[in-house]
C-alpha positions as CSV (number, residue, x, y, z in Angstrom):
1,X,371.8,130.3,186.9
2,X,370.8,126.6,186.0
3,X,368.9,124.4,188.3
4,X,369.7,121.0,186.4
5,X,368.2,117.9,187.3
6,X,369.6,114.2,186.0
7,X,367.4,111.0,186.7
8,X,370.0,108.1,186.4
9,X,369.5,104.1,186.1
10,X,372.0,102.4,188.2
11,X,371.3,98.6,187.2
12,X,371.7,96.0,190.7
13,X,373.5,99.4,192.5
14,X,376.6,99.3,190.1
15,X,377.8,102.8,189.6
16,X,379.9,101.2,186.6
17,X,376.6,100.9,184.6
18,X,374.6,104.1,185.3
19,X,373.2,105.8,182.4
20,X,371.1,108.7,182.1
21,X,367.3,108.7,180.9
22,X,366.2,112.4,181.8
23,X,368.0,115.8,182.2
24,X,366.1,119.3,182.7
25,X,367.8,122.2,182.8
26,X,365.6,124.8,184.7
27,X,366.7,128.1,184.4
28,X,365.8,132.1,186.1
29,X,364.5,134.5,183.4
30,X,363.9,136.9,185.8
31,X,360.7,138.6,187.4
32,X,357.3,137.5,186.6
33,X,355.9,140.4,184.2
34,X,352.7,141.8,185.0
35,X,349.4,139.7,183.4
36,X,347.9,141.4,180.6
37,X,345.3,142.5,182.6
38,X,348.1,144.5,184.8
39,X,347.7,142.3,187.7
40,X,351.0,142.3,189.3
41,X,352.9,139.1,190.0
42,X,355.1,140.0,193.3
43,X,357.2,138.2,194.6
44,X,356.9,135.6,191.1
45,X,359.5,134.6,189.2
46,X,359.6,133.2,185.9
47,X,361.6,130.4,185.2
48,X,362.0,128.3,181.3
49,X,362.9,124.6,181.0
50,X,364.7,122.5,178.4
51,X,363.8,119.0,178.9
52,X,366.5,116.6,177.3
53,X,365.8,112.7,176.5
54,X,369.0,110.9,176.0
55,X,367.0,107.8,175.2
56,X,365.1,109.2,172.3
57,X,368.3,112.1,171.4
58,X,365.2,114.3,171.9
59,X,364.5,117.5,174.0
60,X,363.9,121.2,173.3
61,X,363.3,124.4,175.2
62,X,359.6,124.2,176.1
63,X,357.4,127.3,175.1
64,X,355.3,127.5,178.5
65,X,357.3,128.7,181.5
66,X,356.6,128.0,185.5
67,X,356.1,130.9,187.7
68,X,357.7,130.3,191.3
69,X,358.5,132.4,193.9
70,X,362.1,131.5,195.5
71,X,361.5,130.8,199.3
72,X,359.1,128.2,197.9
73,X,362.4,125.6,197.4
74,X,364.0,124.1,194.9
75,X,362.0,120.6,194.9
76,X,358.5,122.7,195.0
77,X,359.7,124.3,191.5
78,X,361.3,120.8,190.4
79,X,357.4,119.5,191.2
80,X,355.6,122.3,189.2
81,X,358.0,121.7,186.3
82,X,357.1,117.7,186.1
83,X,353.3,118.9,186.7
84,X,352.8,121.4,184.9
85,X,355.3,121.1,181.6
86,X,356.3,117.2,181.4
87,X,353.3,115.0,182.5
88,X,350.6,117.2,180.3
89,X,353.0,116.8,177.2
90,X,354.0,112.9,177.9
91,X,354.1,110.4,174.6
């Protein structure tokens, strides 16, 4: 399952206009593996993100992934994506 998330410019409020600057596609890969020192990650999962720019026709899955446990929310894990993936990376 995809948790997608679209950031839109609507010039003066005209819906006619929008256009979108920002998609990421946040998606489940399942339970957080153990560290590689065995510590175990319960209750984590591990989620990957492609982040596509329609301005620049670029985007790509990232290599890093976010680790999140579900009763957290959905805007909690939207946060540690922009945190921890986008603003570090940011041209």
């Amino acid at each position: 399952m995809t948790l997608r998330v679209t950031l839109e410019i609507v010039p003066f409020g005209d819906e006619d206009k929008k256009y979108k600057i920002r998609q990421l596609d946040i998606f489940n890969m399942g339970i957080a593996p153990p560290t590689k020192e065995g510590w175990d990650r319960g209750g984590y999962h591990e989620y990957g993100v492609i982040d596509i720019d329609p301005e620049k026709n670029t985007g790509g899955l990232y290599q890093e992934t976010v680790l999140h446990r579900r009763w957290e929310g959905a805007c909690e894990l939207v946060a540690k994506v922009i945190y921890g993936l986008i603003l570090p990376n940011y041209n």
